[in-house]
PDB file as gemmi writes it, atoms N, CA and C in Angstrom:
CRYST1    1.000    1.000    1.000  90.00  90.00  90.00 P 1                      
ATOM      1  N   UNK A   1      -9.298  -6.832  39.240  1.00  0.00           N  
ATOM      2  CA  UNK A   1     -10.329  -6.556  38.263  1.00  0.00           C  
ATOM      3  C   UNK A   1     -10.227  -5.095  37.824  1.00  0.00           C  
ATOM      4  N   UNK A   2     -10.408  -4.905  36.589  1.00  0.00           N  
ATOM      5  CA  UNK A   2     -10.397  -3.196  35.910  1.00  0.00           C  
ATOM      6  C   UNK A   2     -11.414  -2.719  36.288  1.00  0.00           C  
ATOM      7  N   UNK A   3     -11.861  -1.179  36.229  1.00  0.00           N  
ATOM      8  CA  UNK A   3     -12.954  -0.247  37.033  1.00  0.00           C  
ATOM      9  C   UNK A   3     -13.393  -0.717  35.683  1.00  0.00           C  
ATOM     10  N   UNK A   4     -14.710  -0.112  35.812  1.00  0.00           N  
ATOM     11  CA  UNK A   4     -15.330  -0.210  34.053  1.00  0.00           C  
ATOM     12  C   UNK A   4     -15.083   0.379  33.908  1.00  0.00           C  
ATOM     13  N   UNK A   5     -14.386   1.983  33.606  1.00  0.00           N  
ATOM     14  CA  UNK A   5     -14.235   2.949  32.738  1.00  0.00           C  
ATOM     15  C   UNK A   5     -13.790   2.544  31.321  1.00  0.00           C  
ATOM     16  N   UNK A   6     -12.741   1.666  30.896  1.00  0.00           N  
ATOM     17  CA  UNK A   6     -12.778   1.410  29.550  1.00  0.00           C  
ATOM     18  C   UNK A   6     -11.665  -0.153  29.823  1.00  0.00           C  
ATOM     19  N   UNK A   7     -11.676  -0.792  28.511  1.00  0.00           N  
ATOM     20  CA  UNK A   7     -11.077  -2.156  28.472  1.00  0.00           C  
ATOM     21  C   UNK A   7      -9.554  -1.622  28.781  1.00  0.00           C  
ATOM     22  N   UNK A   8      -8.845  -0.667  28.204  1.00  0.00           N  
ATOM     23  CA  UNK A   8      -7.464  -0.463  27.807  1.00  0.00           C  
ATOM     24  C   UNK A   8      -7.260   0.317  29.348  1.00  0.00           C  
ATOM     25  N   UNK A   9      -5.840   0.554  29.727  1.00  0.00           N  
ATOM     26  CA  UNK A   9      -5.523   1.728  30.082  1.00  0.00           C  
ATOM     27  C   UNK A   9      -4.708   2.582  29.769  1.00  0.00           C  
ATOM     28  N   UNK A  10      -4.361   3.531  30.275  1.00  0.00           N  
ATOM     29  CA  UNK A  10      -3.718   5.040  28.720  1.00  0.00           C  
ATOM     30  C   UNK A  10      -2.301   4.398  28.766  1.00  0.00           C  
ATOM     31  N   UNK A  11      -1.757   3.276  29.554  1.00  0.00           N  
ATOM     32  CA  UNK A  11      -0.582   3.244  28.725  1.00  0.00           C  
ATOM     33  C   UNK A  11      -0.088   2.013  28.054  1.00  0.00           C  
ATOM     34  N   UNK A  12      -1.163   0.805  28.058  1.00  0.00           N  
ATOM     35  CA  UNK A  12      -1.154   0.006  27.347  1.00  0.00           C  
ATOM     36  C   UNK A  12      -1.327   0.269  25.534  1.00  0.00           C  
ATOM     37  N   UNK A  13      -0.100  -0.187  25.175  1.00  0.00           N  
ATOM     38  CA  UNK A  13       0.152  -0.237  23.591  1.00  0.00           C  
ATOM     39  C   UNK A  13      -0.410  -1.496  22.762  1.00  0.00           C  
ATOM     40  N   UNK A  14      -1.280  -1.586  21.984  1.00  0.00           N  
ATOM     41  CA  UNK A  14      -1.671  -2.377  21.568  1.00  0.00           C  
ATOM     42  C   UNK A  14      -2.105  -2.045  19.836  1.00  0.00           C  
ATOM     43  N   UNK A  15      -2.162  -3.050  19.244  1.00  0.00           N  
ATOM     44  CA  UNK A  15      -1.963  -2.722  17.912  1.00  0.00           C  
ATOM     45  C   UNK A  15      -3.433  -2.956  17.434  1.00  0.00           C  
ATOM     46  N   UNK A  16      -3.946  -2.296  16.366  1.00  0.00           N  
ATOM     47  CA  UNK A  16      -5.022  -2.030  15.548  1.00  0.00           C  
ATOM     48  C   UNK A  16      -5.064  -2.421  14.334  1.00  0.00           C  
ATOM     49  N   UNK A  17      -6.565  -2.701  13.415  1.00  0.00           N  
ATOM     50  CA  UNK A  17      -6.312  -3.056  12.579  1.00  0.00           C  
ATOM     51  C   UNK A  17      -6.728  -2.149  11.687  1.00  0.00           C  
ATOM     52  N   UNK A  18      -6.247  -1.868  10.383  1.00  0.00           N  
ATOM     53  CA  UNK A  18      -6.873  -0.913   9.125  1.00  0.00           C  
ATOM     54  C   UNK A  18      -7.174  -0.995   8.066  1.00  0.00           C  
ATOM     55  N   UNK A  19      -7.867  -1.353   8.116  1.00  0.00           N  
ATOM     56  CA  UNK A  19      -8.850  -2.154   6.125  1.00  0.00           C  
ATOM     57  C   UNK A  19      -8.336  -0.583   5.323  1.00  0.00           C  
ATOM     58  N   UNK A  20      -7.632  -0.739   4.406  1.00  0.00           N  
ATOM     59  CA  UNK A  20      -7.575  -0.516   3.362  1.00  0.00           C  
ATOM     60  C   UNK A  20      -7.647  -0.566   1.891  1.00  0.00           C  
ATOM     61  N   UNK A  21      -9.030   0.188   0.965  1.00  0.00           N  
ATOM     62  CA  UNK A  21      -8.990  -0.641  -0.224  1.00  0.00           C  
ATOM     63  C   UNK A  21      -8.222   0.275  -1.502  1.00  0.00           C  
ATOM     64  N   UNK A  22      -7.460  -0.255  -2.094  1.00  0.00           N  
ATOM     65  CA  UNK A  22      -6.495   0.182  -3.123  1.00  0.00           C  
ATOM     66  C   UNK A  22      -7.062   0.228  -4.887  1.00  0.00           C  
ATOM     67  N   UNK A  23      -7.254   1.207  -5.123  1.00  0.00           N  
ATOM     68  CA  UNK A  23      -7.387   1.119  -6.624  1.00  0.00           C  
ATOM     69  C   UNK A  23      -6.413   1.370  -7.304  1.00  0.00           C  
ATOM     70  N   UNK A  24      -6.513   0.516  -8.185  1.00  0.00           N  
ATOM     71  CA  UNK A  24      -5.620   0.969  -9.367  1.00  0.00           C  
ATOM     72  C   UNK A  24      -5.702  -0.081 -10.750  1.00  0.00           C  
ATOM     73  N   UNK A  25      -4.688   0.416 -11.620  1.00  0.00           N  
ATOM     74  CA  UNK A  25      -5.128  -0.162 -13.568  1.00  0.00           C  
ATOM     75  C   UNK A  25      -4.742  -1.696 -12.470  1.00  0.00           C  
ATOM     76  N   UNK A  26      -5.727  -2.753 -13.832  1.00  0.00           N  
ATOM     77  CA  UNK A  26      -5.976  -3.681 -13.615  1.00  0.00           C  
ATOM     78  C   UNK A  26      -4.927  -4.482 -13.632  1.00  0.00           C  
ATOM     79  N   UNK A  27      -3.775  -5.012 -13.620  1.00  0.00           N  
ATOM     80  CA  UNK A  27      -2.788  -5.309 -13.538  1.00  0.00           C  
ATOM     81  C   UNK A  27      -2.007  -6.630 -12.869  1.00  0.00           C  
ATOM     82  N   UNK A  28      -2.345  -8.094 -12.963  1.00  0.00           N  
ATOM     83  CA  UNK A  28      -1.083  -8.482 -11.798  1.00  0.00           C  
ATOM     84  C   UNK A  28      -0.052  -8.112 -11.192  1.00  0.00           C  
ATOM     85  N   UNK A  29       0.694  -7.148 -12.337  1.00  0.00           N  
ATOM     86  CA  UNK A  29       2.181  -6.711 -11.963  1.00  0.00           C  
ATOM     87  C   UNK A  29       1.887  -5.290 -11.055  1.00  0.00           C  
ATOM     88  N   UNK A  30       0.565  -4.642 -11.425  1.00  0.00           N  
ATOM     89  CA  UNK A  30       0.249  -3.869  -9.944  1.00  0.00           C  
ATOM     90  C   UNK A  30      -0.257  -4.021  -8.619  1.00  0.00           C  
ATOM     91  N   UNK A  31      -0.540  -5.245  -8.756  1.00  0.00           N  
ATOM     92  CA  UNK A  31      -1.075  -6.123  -7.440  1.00  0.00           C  
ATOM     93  C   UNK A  31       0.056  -6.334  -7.003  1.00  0.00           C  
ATOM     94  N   UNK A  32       1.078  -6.761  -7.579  1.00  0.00           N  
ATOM     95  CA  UNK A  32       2.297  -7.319  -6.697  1.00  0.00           C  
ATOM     96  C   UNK A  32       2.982  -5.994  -6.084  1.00  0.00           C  
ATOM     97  N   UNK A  33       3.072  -4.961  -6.642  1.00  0.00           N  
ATOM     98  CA  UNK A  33       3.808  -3.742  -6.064  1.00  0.00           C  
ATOM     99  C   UNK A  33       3.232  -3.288  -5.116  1.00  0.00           C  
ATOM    100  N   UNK A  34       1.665  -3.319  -5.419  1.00  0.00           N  
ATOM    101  CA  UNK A  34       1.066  -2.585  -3.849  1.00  0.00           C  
ATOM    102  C   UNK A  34       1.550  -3.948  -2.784  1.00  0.00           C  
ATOM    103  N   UNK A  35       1.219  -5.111  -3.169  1.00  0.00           N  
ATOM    104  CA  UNK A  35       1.901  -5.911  -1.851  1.00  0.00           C  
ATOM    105  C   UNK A  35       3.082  -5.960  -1.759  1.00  0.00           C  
ATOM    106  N   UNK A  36       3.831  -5.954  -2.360  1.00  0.00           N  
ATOM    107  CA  UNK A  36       5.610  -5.202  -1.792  1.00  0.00           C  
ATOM    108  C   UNK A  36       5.491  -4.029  -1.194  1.00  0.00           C  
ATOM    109  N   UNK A  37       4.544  -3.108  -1.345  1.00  0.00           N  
ATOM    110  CA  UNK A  37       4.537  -1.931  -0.691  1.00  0.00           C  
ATOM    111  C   UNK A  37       4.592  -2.090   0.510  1.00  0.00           C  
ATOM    112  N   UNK A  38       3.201  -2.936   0.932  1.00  0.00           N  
ATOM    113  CA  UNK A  38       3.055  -3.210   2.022  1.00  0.00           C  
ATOM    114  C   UNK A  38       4.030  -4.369   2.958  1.00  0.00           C  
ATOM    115  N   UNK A  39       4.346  -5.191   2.276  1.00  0.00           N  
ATOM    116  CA  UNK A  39       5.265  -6.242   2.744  1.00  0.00           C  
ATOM    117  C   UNK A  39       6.942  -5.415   3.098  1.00  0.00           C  
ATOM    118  N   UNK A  40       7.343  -4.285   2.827  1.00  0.00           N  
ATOM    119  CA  UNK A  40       8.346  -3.937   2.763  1.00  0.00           C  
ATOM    120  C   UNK A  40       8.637  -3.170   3.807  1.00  0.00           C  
ATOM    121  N   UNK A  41       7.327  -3.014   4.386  1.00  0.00           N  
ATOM    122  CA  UNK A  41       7.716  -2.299   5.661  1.00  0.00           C  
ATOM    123  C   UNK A  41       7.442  -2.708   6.715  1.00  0.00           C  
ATOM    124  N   UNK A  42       7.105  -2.664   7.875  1.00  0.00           N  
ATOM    125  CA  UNK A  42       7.040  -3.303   9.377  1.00  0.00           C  
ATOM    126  C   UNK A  42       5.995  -3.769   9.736  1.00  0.00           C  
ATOM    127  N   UNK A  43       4.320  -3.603   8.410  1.00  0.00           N  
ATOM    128  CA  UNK A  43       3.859  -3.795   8.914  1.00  0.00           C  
ATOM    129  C   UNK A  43       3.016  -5.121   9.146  1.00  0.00           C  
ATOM    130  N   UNK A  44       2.264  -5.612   9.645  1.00  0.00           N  
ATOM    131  CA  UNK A  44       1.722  -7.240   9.259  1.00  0.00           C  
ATOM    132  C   UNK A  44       0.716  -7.498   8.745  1.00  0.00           C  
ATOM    133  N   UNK A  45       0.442  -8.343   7.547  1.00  0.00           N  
ATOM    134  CA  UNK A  45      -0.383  -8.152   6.779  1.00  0.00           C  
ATOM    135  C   UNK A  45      -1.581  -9.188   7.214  1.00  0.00           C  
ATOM    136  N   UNK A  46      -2.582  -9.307   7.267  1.00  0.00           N  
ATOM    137  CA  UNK A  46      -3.800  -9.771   7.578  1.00  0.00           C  
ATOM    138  C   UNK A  46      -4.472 -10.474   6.511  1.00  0.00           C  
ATOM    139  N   UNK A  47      -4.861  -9.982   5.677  1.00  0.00           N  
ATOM    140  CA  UNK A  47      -5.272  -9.754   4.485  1.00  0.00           C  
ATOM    141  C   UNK A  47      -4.783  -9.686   3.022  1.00  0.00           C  
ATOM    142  N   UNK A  48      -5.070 -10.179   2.327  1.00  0.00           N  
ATOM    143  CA  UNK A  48      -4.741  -9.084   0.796  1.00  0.00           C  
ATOM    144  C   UNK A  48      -6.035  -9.796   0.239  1.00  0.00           C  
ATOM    145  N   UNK A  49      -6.389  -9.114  -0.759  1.00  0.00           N  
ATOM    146  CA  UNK A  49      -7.212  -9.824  -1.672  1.00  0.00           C  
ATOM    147  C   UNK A  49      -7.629  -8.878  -2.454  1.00  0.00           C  
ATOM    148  N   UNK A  50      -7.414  -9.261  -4.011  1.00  0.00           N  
ATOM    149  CA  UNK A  50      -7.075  -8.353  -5.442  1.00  0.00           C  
ATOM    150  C   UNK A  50      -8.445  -8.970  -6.030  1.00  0.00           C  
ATOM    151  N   UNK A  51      -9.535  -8.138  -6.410  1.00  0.00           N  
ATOM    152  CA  UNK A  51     -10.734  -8.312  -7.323  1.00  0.00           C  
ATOM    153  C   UNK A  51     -10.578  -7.848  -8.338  1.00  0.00           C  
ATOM    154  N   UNK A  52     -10.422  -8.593  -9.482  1.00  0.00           N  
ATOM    155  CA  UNK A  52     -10.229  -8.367 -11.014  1.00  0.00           C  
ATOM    156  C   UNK A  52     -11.670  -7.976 -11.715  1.00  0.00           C  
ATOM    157  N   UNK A  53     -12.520  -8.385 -10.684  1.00  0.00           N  
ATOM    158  CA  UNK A  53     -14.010  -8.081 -11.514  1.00  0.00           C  
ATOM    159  C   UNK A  53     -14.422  -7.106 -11.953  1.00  0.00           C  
ATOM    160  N   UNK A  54     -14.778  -6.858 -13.078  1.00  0.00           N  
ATOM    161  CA  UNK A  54     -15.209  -5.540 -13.713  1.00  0.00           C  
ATOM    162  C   UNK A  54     -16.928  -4.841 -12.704  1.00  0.00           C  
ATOM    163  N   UNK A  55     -15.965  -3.929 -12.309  1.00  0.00           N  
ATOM    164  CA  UNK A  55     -17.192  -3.504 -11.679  1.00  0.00           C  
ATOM    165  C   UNK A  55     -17.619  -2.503 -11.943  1.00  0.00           C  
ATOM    166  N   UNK A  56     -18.489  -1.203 -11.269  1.00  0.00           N  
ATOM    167  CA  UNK A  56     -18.567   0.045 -12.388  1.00  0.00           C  
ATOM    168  C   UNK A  56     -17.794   1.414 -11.094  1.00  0.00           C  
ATOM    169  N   UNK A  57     -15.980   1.309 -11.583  1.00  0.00           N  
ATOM    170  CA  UNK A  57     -15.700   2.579 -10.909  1.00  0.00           C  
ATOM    171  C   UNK A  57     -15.868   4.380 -11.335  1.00  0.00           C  
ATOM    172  N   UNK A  58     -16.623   4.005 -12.157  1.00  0.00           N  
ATOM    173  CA  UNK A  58     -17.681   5.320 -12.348  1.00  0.00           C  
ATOM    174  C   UNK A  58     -18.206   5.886 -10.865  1.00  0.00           C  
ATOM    175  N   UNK A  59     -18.492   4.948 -10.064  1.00  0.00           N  
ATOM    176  CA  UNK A  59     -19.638   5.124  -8.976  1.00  0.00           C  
ATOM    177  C   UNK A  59     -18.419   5.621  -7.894  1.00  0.00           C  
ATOM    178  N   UNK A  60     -16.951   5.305  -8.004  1.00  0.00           N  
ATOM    179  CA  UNK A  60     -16.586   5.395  -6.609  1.00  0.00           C  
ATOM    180  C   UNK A  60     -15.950   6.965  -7.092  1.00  0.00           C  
ATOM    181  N   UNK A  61     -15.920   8.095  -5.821  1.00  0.00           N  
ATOM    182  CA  UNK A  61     -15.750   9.504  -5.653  1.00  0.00           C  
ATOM    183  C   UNK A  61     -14.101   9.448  -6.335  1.00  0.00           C  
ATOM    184  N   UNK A  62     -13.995  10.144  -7.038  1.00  0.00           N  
ATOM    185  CA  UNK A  62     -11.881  10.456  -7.877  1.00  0.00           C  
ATOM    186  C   UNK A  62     -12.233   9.341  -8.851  1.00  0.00           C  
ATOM    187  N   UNK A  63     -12.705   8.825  -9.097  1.00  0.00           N  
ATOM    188  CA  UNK A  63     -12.535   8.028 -10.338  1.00  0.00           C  
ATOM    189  C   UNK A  63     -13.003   8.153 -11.477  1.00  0.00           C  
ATOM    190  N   UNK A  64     -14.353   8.862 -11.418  1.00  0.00           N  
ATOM    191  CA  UNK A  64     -15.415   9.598 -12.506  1.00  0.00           C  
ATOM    192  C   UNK A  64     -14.430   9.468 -14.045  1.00  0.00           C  
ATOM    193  N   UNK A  65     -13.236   9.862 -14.184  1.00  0.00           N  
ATOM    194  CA  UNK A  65     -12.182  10.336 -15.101  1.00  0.00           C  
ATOM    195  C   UNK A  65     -11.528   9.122 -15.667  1.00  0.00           C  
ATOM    196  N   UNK A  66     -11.303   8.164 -14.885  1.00  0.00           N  
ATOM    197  CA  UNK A  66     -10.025   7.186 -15.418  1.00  0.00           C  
ATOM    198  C   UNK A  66     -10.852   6.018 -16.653  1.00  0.00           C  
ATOM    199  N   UNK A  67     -10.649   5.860 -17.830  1.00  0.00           N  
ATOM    200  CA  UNK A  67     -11.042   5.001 -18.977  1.00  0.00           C  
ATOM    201  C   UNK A  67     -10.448   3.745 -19.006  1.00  0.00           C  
ATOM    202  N   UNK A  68      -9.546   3.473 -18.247  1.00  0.00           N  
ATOM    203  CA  UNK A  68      -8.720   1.737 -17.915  1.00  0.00           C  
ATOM    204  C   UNK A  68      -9.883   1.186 -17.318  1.00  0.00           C  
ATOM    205  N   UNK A  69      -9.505  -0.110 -17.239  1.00  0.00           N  
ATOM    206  CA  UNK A  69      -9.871  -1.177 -16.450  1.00  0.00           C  
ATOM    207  C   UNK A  69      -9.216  -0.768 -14.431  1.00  0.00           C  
ATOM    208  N   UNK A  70     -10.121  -1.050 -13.559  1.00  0.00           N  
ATOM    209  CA  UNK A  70      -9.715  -0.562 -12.490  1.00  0.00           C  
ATOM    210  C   UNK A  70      -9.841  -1.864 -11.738  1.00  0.00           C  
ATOM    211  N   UNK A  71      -8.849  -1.804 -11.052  1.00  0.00           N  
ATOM    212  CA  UNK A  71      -8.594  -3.863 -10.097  1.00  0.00           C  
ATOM    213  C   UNK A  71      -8.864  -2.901  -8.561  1.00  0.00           C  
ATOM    214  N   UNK A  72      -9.481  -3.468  -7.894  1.00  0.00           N  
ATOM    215  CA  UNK A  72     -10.106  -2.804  -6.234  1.00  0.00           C  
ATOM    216  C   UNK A  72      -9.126  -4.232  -5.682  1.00  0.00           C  
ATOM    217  N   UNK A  73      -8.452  -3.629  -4.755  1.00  0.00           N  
ATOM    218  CA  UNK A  73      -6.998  -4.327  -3.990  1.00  0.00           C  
ATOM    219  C   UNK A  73      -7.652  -4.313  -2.429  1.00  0.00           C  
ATOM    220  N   UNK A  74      -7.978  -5.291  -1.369  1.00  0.00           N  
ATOM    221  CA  UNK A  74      -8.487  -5.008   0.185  1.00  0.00           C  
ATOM    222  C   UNK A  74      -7.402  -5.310   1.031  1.00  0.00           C  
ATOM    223  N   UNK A  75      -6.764  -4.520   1.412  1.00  0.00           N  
ATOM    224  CA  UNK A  75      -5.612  -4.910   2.236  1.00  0.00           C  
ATOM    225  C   UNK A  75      -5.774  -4.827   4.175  1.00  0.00           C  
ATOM    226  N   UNK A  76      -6.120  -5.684   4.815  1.00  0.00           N  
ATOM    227  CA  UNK A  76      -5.888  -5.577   6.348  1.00  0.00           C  
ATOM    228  C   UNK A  76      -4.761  -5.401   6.601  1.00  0.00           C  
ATOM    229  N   UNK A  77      -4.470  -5.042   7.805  1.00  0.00           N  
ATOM    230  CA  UNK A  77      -2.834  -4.270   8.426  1.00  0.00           C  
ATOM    231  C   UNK A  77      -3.046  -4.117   9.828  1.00  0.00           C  
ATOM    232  N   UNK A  78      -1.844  -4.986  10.381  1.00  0.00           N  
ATOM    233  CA  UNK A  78      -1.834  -4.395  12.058  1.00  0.00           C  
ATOM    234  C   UNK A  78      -1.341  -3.685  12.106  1.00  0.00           C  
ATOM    235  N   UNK A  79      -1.312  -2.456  12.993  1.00  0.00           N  
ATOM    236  CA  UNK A  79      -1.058  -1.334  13.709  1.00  0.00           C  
ATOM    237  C   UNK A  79      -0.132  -1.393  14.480  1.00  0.00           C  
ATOM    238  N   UNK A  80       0.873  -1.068  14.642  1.00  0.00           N  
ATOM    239  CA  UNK A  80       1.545  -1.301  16.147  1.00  0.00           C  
ATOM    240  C   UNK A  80       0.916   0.841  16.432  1.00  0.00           C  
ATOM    241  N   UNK A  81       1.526   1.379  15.507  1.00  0.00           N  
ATOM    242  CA  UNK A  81       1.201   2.623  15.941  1.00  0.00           C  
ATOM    243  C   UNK A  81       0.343   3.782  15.422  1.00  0.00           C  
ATOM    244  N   UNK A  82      -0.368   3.992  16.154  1.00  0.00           N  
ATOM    245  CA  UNK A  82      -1.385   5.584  15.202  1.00  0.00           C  
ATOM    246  C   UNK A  82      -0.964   5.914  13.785  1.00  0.00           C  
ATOM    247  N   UNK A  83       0.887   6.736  13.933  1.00  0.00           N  
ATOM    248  CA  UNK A  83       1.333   7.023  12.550  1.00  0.00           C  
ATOM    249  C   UNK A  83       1.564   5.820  11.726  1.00  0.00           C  
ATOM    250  N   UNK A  84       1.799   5.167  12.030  1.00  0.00           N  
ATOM    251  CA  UNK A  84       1.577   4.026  10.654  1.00  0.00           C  
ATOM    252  C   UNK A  84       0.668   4.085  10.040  1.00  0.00           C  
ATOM    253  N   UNK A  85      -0.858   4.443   9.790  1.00  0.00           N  
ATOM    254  CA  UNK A  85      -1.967   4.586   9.380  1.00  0.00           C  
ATOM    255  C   UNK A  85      -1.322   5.787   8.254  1.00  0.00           C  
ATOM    256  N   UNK A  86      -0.412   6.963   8.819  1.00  0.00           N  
ATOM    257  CA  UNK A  86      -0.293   7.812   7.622  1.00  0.00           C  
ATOM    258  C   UNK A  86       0.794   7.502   6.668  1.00  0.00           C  
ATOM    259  N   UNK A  87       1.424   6.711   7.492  1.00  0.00           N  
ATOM    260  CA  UNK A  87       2.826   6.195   6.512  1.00  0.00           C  
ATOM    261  C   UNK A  87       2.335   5.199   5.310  1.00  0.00           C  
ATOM    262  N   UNK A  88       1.936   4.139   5.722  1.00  0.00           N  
ATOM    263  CA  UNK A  88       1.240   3.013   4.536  1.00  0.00           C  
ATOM    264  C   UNK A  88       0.400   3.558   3.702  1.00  0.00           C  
ATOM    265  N   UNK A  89      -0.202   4.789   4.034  1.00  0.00           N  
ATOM    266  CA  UNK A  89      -1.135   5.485   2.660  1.00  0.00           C  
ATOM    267  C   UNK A  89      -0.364   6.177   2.528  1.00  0.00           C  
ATOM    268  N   UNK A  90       0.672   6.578   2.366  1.00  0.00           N  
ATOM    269  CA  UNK A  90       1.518   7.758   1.667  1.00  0.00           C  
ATOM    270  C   UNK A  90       2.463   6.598   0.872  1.00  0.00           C  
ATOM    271  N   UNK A  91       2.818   5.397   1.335  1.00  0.00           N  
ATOM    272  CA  UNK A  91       3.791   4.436   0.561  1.00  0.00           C  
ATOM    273  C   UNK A  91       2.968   4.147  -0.397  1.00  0.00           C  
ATOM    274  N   UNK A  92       1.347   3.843  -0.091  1.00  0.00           N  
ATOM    275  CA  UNK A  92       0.572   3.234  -1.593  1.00  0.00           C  
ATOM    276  C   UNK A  92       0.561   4.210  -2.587  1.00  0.00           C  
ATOM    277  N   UNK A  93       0.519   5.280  -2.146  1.00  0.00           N  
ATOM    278  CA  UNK A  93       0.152   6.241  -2.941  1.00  0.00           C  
ATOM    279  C   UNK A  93       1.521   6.760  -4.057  1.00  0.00           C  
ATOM    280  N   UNK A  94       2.185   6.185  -3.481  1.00  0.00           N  
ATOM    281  CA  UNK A  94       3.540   6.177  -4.213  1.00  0.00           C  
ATOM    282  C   UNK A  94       4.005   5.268  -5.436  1.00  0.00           C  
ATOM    283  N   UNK A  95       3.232   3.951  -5.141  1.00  0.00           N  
ATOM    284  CA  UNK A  95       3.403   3.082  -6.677  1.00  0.00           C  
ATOM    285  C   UNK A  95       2.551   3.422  -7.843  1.00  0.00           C  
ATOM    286  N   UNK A  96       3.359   2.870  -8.810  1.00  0.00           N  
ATOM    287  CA  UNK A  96       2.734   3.701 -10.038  1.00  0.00           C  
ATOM    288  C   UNK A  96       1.721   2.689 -10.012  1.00  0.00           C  
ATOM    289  N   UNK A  97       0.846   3.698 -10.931  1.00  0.00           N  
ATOM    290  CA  UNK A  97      -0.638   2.802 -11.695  1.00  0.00           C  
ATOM    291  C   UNK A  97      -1.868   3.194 -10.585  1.00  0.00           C  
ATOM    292  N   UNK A  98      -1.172   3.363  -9.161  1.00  0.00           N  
ATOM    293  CA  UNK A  98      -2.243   3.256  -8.066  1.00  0.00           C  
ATOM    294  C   UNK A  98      -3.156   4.740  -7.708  1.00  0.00           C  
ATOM    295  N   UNK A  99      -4.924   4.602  -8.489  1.00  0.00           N  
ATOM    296  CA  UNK A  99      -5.648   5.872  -8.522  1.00  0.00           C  
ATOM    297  C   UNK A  99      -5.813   6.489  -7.343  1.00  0.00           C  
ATOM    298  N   UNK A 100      -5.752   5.239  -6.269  1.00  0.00           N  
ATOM    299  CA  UNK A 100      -6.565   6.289  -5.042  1.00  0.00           C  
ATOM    300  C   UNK A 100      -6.688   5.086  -4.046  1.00  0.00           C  
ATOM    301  N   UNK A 101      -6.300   5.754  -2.624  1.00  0.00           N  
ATOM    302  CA  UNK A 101      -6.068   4.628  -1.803  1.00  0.00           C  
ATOM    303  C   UNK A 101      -7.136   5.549  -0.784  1.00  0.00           C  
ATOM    304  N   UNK A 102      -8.190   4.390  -0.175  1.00  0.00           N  
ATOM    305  CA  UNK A 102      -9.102   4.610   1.271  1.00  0.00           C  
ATOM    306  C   UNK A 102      -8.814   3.745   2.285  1.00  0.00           C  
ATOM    307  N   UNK A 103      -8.837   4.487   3.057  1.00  0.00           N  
ATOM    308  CA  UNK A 103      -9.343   4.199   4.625  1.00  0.00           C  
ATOM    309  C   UNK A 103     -10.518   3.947   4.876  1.00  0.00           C  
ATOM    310  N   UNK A 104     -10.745   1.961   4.627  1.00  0.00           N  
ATOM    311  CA  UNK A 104     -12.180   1.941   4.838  1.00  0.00           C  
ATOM    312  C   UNK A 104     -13.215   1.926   6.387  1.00  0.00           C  
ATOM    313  N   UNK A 105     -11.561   1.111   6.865  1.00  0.00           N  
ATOM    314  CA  UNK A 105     -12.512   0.907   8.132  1.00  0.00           C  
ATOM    315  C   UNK A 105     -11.242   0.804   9.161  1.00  0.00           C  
ATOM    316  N   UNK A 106     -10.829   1.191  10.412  1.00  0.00           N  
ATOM    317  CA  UNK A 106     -10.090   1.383  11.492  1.00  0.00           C  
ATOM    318  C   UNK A 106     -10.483   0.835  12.888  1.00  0.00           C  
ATOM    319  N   UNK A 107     -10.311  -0.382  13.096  1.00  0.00           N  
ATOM    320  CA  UNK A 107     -10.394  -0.659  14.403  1.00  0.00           C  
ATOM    321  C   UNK A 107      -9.385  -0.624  15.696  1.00  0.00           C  
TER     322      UNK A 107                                                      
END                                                                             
């Protein structure tokens, strides 16, 4: 049986998950690149799901500026490692069209 101090111990590797939501111009053909983005590298995808609904990205912080149509992209992702979290937002951030990528939620 484990002490209670915590579920894990420091050298068990175990993978995490990272909600990420993706903006960018409204696009099918930019939906498919951010998921090649993600599909192209190691990591496993959970999730995708692309909302075309006009919503008002006036309201979300960096967007105040952009006059397109804006498509909100929710991507889940397992973790195998910590730096993967900085690698997959530096790859989104790399396809064109794409305004601004968050880190919504990290388990």
């Amino acid at each position: 049986m484990r002490p209670a101090r915590g579920l894990l111990e420091s050298d068990e590797d175990v993978s995490g998950l990272l909600v990420l939501t993706v903006y960018s111009r409204r696009s099918v053909t930019v939906g498919c690149r951010v998921l090649q983005a993600v599909a192209s590298r190691e990591f496993l995808i959970e999730r995708f799901i692309a909302d075309f609904s006009n919503f008002n990205h006036k309201k979300v912080k960096g967007l105040e500026q952009v006059t397109d149509d804006v498509m909100r992209t929710t991507v889940v992702i397992s973790l195998q490692h910590p730096a993967d979290q900085d690698r997959i937002g530096k790859s989104l951030n790399r396809v064109v069209d794409v305004y601004k990528v968050e880190h919504t939620y990290r388990i």
